[in-house]
C-alpha positions in Angstrom: 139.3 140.5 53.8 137.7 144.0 55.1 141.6 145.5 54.7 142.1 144.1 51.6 139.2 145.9 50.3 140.1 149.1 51.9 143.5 149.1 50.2 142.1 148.6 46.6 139.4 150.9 47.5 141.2 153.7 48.8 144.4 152.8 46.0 141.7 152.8 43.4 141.1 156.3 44.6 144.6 157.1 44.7 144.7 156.2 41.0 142.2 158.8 39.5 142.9 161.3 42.0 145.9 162.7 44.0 145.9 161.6 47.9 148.1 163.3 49.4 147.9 161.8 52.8 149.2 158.6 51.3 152.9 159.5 51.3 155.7 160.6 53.2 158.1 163.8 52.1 160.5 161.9 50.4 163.6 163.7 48.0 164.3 161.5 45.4 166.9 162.2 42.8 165.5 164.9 40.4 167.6 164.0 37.4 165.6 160.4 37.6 162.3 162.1 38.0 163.0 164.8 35.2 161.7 162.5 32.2 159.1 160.8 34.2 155.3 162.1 32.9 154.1 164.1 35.9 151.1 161.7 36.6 153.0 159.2 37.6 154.9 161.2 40.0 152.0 162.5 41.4 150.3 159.6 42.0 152.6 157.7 43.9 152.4 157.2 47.4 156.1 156.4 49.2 157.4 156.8 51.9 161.3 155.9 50.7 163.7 155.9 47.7 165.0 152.4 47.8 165.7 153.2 43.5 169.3 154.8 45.0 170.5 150.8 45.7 169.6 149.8 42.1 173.1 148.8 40.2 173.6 148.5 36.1 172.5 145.3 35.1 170.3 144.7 37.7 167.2 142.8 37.3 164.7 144.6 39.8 161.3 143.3 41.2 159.5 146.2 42.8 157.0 144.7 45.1 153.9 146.8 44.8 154.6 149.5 42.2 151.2 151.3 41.8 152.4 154.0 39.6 155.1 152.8 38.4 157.5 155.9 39.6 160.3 153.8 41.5 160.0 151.3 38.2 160.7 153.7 35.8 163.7 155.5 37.7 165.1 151.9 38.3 165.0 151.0 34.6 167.1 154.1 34.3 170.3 152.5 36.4 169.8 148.9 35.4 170.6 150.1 31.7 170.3 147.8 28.7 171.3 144.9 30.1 169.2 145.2 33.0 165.3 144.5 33.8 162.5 146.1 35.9 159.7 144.1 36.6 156.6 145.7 38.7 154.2 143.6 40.5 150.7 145.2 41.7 146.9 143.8 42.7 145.4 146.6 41.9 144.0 147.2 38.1 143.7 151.0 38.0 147.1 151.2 39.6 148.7 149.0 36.5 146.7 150.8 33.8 148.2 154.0 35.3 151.8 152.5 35.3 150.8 150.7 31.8 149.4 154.1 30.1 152.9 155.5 29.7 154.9 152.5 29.1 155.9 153.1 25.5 156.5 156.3 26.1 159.1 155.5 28.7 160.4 153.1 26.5 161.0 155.5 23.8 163.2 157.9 26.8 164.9 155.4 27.5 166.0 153.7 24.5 164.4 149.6 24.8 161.4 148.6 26.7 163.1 147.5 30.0 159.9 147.6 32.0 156.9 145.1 32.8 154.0 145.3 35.1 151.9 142.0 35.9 149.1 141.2 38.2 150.1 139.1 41.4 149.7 139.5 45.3 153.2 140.5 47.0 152.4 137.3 49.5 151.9 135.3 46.7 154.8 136.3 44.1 154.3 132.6 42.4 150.6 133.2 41.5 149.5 135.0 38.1 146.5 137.0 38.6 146.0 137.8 35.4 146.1 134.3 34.2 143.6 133.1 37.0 141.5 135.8 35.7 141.8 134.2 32.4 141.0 130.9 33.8 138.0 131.9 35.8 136.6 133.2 32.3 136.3 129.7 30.8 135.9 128.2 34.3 133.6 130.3 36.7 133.4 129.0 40.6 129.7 128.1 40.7 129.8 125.8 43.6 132.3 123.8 46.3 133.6 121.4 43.4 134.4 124.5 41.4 136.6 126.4 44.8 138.3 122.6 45.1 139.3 122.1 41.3 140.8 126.4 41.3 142.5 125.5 44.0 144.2 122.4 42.3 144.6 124.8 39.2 146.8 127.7 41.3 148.6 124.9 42.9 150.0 124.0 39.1 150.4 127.0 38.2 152.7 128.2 40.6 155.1 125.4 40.2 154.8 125.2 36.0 154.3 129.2 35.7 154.9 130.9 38.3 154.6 134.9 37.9 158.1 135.5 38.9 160.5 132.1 39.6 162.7 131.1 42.0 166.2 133.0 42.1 165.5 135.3 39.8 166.2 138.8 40.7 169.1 140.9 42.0 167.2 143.5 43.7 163.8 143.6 45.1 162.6 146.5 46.3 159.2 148.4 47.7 157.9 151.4 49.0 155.4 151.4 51.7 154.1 148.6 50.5 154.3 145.8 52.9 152.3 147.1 56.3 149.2 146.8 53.7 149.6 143.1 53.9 147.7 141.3 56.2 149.0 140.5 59.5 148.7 136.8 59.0 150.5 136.8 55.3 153.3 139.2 56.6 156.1 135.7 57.6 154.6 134.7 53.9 155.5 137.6 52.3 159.3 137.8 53.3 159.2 133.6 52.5 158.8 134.8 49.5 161.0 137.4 49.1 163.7 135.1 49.5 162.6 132.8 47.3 162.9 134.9 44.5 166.3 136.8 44.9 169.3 135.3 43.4 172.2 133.8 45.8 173.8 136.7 46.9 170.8 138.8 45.6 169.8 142.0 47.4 166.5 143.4 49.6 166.0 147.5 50.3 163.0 147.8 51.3 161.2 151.5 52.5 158.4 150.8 54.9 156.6 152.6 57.9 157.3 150.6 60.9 155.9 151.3 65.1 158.3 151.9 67.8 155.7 149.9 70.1 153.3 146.7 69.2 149.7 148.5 67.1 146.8 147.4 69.4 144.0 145.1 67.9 141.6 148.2 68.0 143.8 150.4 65.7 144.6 147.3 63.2 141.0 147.5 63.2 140.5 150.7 61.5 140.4 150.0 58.1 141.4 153.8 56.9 144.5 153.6 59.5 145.4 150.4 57.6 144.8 151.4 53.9 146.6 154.4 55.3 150.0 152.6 56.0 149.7 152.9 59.9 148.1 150.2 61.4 149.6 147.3 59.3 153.0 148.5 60.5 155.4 146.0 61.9 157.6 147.3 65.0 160.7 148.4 64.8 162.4 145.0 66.1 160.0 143.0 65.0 160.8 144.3 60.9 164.7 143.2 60.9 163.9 140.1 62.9 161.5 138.7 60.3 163.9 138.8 57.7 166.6 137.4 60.2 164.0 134.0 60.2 163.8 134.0 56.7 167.1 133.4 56.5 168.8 136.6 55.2 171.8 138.1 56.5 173.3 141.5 56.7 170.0 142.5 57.9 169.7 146.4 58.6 168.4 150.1 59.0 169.7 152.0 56.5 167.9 154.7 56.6 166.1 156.1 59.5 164.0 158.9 60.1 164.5 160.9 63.2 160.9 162.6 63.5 158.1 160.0 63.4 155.6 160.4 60.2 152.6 160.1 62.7 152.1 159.8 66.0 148.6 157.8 67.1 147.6 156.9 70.4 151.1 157.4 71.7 152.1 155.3 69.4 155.2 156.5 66.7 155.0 155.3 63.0 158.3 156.3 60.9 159.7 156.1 57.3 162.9 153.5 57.8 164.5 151.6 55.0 166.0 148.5 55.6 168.4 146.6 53.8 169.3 142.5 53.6 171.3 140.1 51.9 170.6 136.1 50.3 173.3 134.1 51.2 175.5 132.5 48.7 174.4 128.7 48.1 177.5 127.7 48.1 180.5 125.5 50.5 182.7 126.6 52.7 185.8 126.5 51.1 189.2 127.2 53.1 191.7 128.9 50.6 193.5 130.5 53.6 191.8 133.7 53.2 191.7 136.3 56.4 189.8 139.5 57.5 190.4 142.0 59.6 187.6 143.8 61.6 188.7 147.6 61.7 186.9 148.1 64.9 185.9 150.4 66.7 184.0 147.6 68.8 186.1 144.9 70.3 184.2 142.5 68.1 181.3 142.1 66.4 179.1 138.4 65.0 177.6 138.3 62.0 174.0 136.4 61.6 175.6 133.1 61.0 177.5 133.4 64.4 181.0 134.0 63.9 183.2 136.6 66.0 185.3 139.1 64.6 187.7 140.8 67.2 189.0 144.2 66.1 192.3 144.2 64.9 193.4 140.3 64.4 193.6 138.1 61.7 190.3 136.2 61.6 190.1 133.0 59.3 187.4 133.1 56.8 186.3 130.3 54.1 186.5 131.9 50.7 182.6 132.6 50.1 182.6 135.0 53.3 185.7 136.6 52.5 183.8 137.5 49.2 181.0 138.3 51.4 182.7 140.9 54.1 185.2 142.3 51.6 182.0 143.5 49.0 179.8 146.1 49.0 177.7 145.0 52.0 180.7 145.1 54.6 183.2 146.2 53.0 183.7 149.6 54.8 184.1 147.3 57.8 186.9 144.9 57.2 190.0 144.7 55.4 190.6 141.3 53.0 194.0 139.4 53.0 193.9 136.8 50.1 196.6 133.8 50.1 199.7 134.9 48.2 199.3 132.0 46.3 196.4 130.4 45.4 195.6 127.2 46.9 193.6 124.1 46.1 191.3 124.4 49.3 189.7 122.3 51.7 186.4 122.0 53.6 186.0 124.2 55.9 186.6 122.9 59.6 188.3 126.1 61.5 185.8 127.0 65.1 184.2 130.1 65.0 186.9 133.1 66.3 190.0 131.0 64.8 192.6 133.4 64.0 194.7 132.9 61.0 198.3 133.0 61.5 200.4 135.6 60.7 202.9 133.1 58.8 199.9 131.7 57.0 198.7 135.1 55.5 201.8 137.4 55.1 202.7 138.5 51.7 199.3 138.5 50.7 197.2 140.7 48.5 195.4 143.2 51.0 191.4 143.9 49.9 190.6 147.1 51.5 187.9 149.1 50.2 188.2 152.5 52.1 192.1 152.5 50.9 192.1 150.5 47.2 195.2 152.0 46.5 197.0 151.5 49.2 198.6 147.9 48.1 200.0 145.1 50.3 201.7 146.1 54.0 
């Protein structure tokens, strides 16, 4: 509880006056920024720009968006047809990001942007709702903590703040070493719940190239200060591994570390992940070719690719490896004719026959025109 207080204490703070120490350097596109009020970019505290992975028609949950800065560049690359929605705990913060609201919406042609109260850990929970609630039903005693209790537990499966498979793209800036240790596994669990099928993750965060002592997560001005709530290096990707995305990876990495404490390194990185598809495996006779240069590779679902040959691939990974997430990597070869398909019961490493695949139509991003061999 002692953190949590520190972070709305010292975020508080951070919303009536600038606190510089807060944020990494970080260059984020200036054309973005240019109709931005200069509040708001003053008073947010980053340490990444995961706005550049934003796509037109994007619906976009920004875990943590204080002053509303990523929110606001995002609703300009979703467009019309896209949606921005920032979530935040902290009141000043959202009256900050609020203030300017229809102003932004006049800039940008259609009020694309929302900001609600809710807990990053708890993305199901509406806190401004609860605080309605507690109005017309104050906690006076342990009868009072048992019936709230029941209450959140209905509204987070008949209302919850933002529902399940719902958003392309969620995305935070230095944002999730503030949780709480023991609500970290929580917060990626929920993560994933909300993303679409196929949806995406880029997160920017500050992560430790060794484990953070007990006595440093102990500082509360280390923690409110985005160092001692860092996850290690390994320890970040694998937790989104165990929630169950895929394509789980550094994308940006920053070679000098922001602070160095105790021996101890703490850098900006951004990570990016994937939702799988909830769908079949499908065998339409679709193949992929792993351009190399290792002499294979395994994706998190366990199958081998071996540079060069013709690996067979049901149709909802050949989507998969032949989009944006992989597509630099492999080259696509679809049937030449369309075929009714059958479930998927190739091993791992099966390699699809030449005869089985030639004549094809060839997928491959880095050479679009380049047409069948």
């Amino acid at each position: 509880m002692t953190t949590v207080i520190s972070v709305l204490e010292r975020y508080s703070a951070g919303a009536e006056s600038i606190q510089a120490d807060l944020c990494c350097p970080v260059d984020y596109d200036r054309e973005l920024l240019a109709i931005l009020p200069q509040e708001i970019i003053e008073k947010d505290y980053g340490c990444g720009d995961p706005s550049r992975y934003v796509k037109k028609g994007d619906v976009v949950l920004d875990l943590g968006s204080g002053s509303g800065k990523i929110c606001y560049m995002a609703a300009q690359l979703v467009g019309d047809a896209g949606q921005v929605i920032g979530v935040d705990m902290n009141d000043d913060m959202l009256a900050l990001a609020r203030k300017y609201q229809a102003e932004m919406a006049e800039k940008l042609g259609s009020n694309r942007v929302a900001f609600v109260k809710g807990q990053i850990q708890d993305l199901a929970l509406d806190l401004a709702a609860m605080n309605d609630h507690l109005a017309l039903y104050p906690v006076r005693n342990a009868e009072d903590v048992l019936a709230l209790s029941a209450w959140q537990e209905k509204q987070r499966k008949e209302a919850p703040l933002i529902p399940d498979n719902s958003i392309d793209l969620v995305v935070s800036n230095c944002v999730l070493n503030l949780v709480h240790d023991s609500d970290k596994e929580q917060l990626i669990r929920e993560i994933f719940r909300v993303v679409k099928p196929g949806g995406r993750v880029a997160i920017s965060d500050i992560i430790s190239d060794e484990m953070v002592p007990e006595h440093l997560k102990q500082d509360p001005h280390l923690w409110s200060g985005c160092i001692s709530g860092a996850l290690q290096e390994y320890e970040f990707l694998e937790a989104f591994v165990k929630a169950g995305f895929i394509a789980v990876s550094y994308d940006k990495w920053e070679n000098r570390p922001w602070q160095v404490v105790e021996g101890l390194e703490f850098r900006s990185v951004t990570i990016t992940a994937v939702k799988p598809q909830n769908e079949p495996c499908i065998d339409k006779g679709h193949a992929v070719i792993y351009r190399g240069p290792y002499s294979e590779v395994y994706d998190d679902e366990g199958h081998v690719y071996l540079r060069g040959q013709r690996m067979a691939v049901c149709e909802r990974n050949y989507m998969l490896l032949t989009g944006d997430t992989y597509g630099d990597d492999f080259i696509g070869i679809a049937p030449a004719e369309e075929q009714e398909g059958t479930p998927w019961n190739c091993a791992t490493g099966t390699i699809r026959a030449v005869s089985e695949t030639k004549g094809g139509r060839h997928q491959d991003k880095c050479n679009p025109g380049g047409g069948c061999c």
